[in-house]
N, C-alpha and C positions, 0 to 999 in steps of 0.2 A: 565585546567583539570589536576589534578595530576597523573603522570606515574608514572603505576602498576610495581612492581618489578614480574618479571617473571620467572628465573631461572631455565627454559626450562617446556616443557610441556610433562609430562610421558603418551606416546599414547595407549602402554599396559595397563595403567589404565583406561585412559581418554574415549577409543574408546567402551568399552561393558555399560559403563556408558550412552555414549551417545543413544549407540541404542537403549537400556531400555526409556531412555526419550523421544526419537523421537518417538518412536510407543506408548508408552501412551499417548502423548502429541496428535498426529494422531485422538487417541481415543478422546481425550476429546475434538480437536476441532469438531468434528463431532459427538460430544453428545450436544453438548451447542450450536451448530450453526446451524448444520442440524435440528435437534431433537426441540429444544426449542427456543423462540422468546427471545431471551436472550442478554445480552451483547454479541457482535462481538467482541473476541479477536484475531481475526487478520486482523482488521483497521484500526490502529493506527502505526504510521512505527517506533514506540519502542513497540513492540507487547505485547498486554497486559499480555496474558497468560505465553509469556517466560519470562518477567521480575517477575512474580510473583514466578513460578518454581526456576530461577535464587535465586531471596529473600530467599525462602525457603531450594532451597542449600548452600546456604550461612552462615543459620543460625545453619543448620544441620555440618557443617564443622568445626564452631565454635567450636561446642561440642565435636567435634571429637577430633581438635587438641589438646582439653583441657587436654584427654585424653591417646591420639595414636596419637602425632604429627606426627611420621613419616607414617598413612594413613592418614593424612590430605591431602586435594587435596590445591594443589600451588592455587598464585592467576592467574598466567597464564594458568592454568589449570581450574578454573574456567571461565574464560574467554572463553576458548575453547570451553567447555560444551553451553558458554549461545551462541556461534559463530553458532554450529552445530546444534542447534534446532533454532535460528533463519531462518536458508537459509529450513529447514525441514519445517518450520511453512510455510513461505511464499510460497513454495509451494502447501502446502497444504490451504490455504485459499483464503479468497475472489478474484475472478479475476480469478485463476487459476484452482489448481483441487478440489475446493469447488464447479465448476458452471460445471465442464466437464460433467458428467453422467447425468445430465438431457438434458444438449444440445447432448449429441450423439443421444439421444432416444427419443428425444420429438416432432421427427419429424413424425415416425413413430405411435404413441399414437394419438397425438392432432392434425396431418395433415389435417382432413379430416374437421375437425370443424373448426380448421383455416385457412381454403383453401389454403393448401400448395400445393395442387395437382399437377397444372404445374411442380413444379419443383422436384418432388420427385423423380421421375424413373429416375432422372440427376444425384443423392445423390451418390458418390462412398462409398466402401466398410466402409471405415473408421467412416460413419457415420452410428452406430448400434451400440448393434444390433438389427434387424429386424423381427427376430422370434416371433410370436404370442406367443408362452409359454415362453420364455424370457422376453419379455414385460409384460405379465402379473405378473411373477411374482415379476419384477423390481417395478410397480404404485401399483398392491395389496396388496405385501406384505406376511409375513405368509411364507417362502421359506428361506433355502440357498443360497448365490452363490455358496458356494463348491460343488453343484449337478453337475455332470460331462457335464450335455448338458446344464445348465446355462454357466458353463467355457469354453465350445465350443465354445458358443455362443458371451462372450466379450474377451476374448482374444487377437483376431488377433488385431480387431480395437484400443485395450488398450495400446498393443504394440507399433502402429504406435502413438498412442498419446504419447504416453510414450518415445517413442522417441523423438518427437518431443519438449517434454516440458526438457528433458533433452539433445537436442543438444544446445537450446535456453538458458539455464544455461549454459553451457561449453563456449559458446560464453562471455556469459553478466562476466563470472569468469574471462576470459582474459582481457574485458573490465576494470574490477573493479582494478587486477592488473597493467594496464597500467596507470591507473591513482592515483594513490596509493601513491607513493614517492609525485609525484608534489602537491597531494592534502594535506599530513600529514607533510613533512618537510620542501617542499617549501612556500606553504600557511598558513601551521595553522592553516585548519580549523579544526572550533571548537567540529565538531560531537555532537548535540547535543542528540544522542540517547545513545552515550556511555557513558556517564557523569556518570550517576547516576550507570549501572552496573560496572562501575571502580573503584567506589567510594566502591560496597557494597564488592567489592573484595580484596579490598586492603588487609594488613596482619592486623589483629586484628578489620579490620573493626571500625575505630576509629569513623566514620557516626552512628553507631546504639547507642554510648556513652554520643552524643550531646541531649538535653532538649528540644532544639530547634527544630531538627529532628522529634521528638517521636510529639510536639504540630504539626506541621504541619499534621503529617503521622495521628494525629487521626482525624483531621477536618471535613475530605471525608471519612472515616472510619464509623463517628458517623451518617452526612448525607445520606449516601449512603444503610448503614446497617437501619434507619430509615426507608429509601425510597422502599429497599426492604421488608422487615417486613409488610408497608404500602400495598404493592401490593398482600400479600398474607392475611392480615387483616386490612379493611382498617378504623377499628376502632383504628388503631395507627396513630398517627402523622408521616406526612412527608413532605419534606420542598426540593420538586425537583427542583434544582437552573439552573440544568444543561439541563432542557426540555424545549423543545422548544416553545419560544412564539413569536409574531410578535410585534414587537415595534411600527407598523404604522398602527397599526387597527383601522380601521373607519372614515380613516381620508381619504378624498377626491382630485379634484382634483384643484393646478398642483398636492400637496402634493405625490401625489400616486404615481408620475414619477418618486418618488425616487427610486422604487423598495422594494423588501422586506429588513427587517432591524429586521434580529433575534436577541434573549435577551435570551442568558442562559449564565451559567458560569462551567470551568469545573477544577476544583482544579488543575487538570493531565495539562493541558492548561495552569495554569498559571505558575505554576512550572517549561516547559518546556523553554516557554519566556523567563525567568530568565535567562535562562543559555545563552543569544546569546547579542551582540550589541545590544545596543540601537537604533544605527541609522538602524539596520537593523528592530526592531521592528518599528521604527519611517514610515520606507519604508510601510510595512504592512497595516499599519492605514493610511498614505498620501493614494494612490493607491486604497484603498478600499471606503475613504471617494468620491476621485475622479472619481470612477467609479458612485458612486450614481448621483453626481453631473451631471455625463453628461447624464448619463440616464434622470435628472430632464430636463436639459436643453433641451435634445432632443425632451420631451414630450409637454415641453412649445411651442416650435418652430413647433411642431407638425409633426416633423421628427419619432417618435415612439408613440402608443399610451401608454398611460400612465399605462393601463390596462390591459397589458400584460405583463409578467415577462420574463427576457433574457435569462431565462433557459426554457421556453415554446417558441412558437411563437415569440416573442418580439425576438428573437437572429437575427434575419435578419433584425433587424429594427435599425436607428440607437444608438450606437455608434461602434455596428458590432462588438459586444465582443468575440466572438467564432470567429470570422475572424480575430482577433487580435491574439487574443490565438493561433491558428494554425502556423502564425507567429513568434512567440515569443518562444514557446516551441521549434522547430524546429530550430528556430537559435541558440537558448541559447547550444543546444545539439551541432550544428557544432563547435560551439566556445569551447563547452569542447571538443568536437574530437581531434579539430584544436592544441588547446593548447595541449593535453595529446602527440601525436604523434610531434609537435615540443621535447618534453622532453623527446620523447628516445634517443635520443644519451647520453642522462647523465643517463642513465637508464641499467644497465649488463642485465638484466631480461626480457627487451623490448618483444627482439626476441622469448622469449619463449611464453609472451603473447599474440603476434602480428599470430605465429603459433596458436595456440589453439584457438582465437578469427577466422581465417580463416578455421581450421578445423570445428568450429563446426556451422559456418554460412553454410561453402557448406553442411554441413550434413543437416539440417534444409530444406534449398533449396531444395536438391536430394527430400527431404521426397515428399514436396509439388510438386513437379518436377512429383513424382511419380504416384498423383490422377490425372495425366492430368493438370496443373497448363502449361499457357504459361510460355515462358520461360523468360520472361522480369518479370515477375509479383512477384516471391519469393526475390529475388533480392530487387528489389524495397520496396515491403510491409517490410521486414524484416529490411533496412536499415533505413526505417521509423522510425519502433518500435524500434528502437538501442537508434537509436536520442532522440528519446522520455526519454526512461529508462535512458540514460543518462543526459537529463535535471534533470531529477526527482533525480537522487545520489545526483547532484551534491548541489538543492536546499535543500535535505534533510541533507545532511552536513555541509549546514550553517547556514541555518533557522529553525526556529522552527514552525514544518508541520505535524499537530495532524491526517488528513486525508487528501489522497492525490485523495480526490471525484473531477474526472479529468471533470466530465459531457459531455464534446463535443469532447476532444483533444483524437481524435481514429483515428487510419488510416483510417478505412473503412467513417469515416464521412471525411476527408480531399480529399481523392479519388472522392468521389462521390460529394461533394460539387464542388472543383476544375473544374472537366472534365465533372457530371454528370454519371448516368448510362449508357445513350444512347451511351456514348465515344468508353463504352465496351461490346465485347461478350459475349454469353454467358458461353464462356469457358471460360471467366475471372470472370465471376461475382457470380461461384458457389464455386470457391476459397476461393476467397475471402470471402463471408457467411462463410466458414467451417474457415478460422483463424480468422475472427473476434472472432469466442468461447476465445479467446487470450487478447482478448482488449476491454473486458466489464469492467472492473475498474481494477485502478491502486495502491489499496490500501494494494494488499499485495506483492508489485512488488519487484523481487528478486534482480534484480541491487544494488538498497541499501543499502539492507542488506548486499552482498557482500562486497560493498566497506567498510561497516561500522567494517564486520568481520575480513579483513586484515590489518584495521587500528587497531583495538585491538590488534592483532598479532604485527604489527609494537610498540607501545605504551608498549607493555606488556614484548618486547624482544624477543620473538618467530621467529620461521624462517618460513618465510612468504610461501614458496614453501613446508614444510608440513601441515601448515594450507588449502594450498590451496587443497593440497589430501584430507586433513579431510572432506573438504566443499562438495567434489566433491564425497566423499564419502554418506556424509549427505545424500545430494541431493537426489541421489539416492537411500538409504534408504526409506527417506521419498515419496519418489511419491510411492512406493509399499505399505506402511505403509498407505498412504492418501487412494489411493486407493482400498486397504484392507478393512478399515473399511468404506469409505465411502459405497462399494457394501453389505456390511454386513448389515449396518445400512439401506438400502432402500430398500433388501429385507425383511428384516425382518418387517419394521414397514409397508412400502408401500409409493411410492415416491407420489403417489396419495391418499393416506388416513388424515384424521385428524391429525396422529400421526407424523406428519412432517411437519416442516414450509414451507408454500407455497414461499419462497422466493425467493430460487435458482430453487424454478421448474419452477418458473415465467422468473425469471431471462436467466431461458435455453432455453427459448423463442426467446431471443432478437435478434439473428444470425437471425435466420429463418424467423422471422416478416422483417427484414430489407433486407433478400435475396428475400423473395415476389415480395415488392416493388418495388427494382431495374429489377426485372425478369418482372413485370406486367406494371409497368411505368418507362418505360425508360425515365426519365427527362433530361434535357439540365444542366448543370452549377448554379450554382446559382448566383447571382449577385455579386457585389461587393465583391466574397470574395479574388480576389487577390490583390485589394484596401488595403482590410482589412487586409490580410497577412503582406503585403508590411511593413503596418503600424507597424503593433505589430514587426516586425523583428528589425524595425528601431528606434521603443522605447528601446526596451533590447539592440542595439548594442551602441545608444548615449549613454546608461545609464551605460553601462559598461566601455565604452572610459573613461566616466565625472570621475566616480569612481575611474579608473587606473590613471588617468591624475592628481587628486585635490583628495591631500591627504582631508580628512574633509568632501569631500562632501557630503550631508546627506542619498539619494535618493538611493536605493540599486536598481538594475534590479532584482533578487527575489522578491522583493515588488510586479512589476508591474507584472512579470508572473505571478506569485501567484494568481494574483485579476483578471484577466482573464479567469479564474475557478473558480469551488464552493470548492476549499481545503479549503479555508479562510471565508467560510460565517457564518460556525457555530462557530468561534472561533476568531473572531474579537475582543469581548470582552475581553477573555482572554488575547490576547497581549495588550490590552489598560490597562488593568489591571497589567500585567507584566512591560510595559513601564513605565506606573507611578512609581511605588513603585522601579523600576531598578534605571530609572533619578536620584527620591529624592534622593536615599541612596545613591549612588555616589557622588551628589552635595554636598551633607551635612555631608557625613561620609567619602566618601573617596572608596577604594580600602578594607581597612583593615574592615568597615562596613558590605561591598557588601560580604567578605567574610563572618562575623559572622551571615551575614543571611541566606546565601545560604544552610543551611543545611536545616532552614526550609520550604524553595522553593521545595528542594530535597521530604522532607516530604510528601508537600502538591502531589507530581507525585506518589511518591511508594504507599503511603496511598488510592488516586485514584483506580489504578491502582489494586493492592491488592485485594482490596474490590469488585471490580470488577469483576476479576477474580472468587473469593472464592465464590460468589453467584451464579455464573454460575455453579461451582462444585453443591450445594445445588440445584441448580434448575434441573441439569442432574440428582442428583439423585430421586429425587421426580415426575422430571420428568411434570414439571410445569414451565408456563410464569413468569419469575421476572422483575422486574423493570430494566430498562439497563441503566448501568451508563454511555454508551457515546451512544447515540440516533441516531448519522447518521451510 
């Protein structure tokens, strides 16, 4: 990857710039995601929407310079801009305060029909609010939240969330600084989300010049805009490559043991493969072939049936993939702990991170501390989801990880599978419902993002300690900005009416469905799953050893965590696709080859991406379903 020339970053500029972007950007995720069954742009952990804003400031600066060099924003100062609506985004989307406002309030709404009864009068404050005219006009719609006893009403609980999702940043900001140096000068890795923003930043933007760029970027451009077009007349042709089909229909059994075998393809996917080792794409396709395989094998042997899929029932059957996974994630994260804090003594900065990452854990704790939470339980839960966030930086900084759809790797599933419900009281088990709101996906997880934005900082020549103000600055912006319009948007349409995708109201379900359960059936343990731990722990630490040990060796431990989850099912294709054409052009061209193509690699993501984006704008404004050009 080429480093960006930087020449410091003017934050009197930079900083009224960004907030304009953060609160529009707020706005539009929660027109296109709330509002419309549209592309998801922030599920992909190079998020579609900011790269697309990023493009278009980029091209907007062009003109500038052309003109008023000296308002021209640097490329470090580009960089800044795409840093500080990244960590805004991910706050604001999937996982996080995209899912909050239904799960505070859909307990109170849908209790009664989903027999949440038992445990409601349990519910502390934080869960609301609770007000008969609050709630109505939160699901009807037709209302302000600016009315003063609406604002009465969410507030307090807002607050405590609010805190909460910003102590759990100030933490993960330490985290990402502490690993920062070792990952970007000691390692090398390759970041494959920054590639293409460095690229579009650079000084004269020499990418938008290349032929080969422009063929790629129109590919998914011409499909995509088809596909859309298609969905709103569908007397046009459309030719959706990237929708999902099953590759193994109709076919019987052992066959069927294989499990499911999707078949689409996604421009944005191949493009990202490009940019990473081969053998690590190699790892991808071993790992995921090999998990069919033993699913096949297990079915023939009659250890699983064959008729049940591993993300349904079938996961407690063998080859225990979600008991490997829970393993695997969990180790992979102590091994980056382990290794990050061996590298502070070569680190000036340690100490400042090592502070802040402690400050803002015990704040976190106190919070949960504060609804009644034993005292063992914040501690623990939180060092969980630490490990977790940090497997996930650290895969997403070297692999190429389109969506990080975690499906089982949650605290509350590893707790409860582990020990069971019956383990715990009920003063643990109501907690624990209210953080899980935290750990329903991992796709817009802010870890990453951090670590991704100080490595542009590093890369770019910036001074990584006002970056880390801007971020911290962000942050906070955006959860007010997220939460702004999110409460706008669902009073006014109605979080219960037609005029809102049932997604995230569904979604704000999934605490409360799963705190039932543990309250009404206190189960035991489930079988094998420290078997299964054990295992998955012991594949990522061989495979890491083999790796450190033997320069060449092919088999990356990313591979095997990876396929342990569903982040890699809808996008298998695309790394086999990537892998090929990466191999050939190497073997046959060389170095100098693999360069003169990469621009069109580049194309084939921004092009994706772009289009993606743009249609979303067009469907917010119309205010209509459009074809989504990444489907999970």
């Amino acid at each position: 990857m080429t480093k960006a020339v930087g020449n410091g970053v003017r934050w009197g500029r930079v900083a009224p710039l960004a907030f304009l972007l953060i609160v529009a950007n707020a706005g539009w995720i929660a027109h296109s995601e709330i509002r419309n069954r549209v592309t998801e742009i922030t599920i992909t952990p190079l998020f579609i929407g900011v790269l697309f804003v990023h493009f278009v400031t980029t091209l907007l600066n062009r003109v500038v310079h052309r003109w008023r060099p000296d308002v021209a924003l640097r490329t470090s100062e580009l960089l800044a801009l795409f840093a500080c609506l990244s960590i805004a985004t991910a706050l604001a989307g999937i996982g996080n305060l995209g899912f909050l406002l239904p799960i505070m309030v859909n307990p109170w709404w849908y209790g009664t029909v989903e027999q949440w009864g038992p445990f409601l009068d349990h519910l502390p404050w934080v869960v609301g609010p609770r007000d008969p005219e609050a709630l109505r006009a939160f699901y009807l719609g037709n209302r302000s939240f600016l009315e003063p006893s609406l604002l009465r009403a969410w507030l307090p609980p807002l607050a405590w969330w609010s805190g909460l999702f910003l102590s759990v940043a100030a933490t993960t900001l330490g985290l990402a600084r502490l690993v920062l140096l070792r990952w970007v000068r000691d390692e090398h890795l390759p970041f494959p989300t920054l590639a293409l923003p460095m690229e579009l930043a650079r000084p004269d933007t020499p990418l938008l010049r290349n032929r080969l760029f422009w063929g790629g970027f129109l590919i998914p451009v011409v499909l995509h805009s088809l596909n859309s077009i298609n969905s709103l007349y569908p007397s046009v042709p459309g030719w959706p490559v990237n929708s999902f089909k099953q590759g193994l229909d109709g076919v019987g059994r052992p066959w069927s043991g294989l499990g499911s075998v999707p078949v689409m393809v996604h421009p944005g996917g191949v493009g990202t493969g490009f940019l990473v080792q081969t053998d690590v794409l190699f790892s991808l396709l071993f790992f995921w072939l090999l998990k069919r395989l033993l699913n096949f094998w297990g079915a023939s042997m009659g250890w699983r049936d064959a008729e049940v899929m591993e993300y349904g029932d079938g996961k407690e059957q063998f080859p225990f993939t979600p008991w490997q996974a829970w393993g695997a994630w969990l180790a992979l994260g102590l091994a980056v702990l382990w290794g990050a804090l061996r590298h502070t003594r070569h680190d000036p900065g340690a100490r400042r991170s090592l502070v802040l990452i402690a400050g803002g854990f015990v704040a976190a704790c106190a919070l949960v501390w504060a609804i009644g939470a034993p005292w063992w339980l914040p501690p623990v839960w939180f060092a969980v989801v630490l490990l977790l966030f940090l497997a996930i930086a650290r895969l997403q900084s070297e692999t190429p990880v389109m969506s990080m759809m975690l499906a089982w790797v949650f605290p509350q599933n590893i707790f409860m599978g582990l020990f069971g419900p019956a383990s715990f009281g009920k003063d643990a088990l109501m907690p624990m419902g209210i953080l899980s709101a935290m750990s329903l996906d991992y796709r817009a997880a802010l870890l990453p993002q951090q670590v991704a934005s100080l490595a542009a900082a590093e890369r770019s020549g910036g001074r990584v300690r006002h970056w880390m103000i801007a971020l911290a600055t962000a942050a906070f912006v955006g959860v007010i900005a997220a939460l702004a319009w999110d409460l706008d948007l669902y009073h006014r349409l109605g979080a219960g009416t037609a005029q809102v995708n049932p997604y995230r109201i569904n979604a704000g379900k999934g605490p409360w469905k799963s705190l039932a359960v543990w309250w009404s059936q206190p189960t035991e343990p489930l079988p094998n799953v420290g078997w299964g731990m054990a295992t998955g722990a012991a594949i990522t630490g061989i495979l890491s050893v083999l790796r450190a040990r033997f320069v060449g060796f092919p088999l990356a431990p990313a591979g095997y965590v990876l396929n342990t989850t569903f982040a890699h099912e809808h996008y298998w294709m695309d790394m086999a696709i990537a892998f090929c054409c990466k191999a050939s052009i190497l073997r046959f061209g060389g170095m100098r080859a693999y360069r003169i193509a990469l621009p069109f690699f580049l194309g084939l993501l921004l092009g994706d991406f772009s289009t993606g984006a743009l249609w979303t704008c067009v469907a917010a404004v119309l205010g209509v379903p459009i074809f989504r050009t990444f489907p999970n």
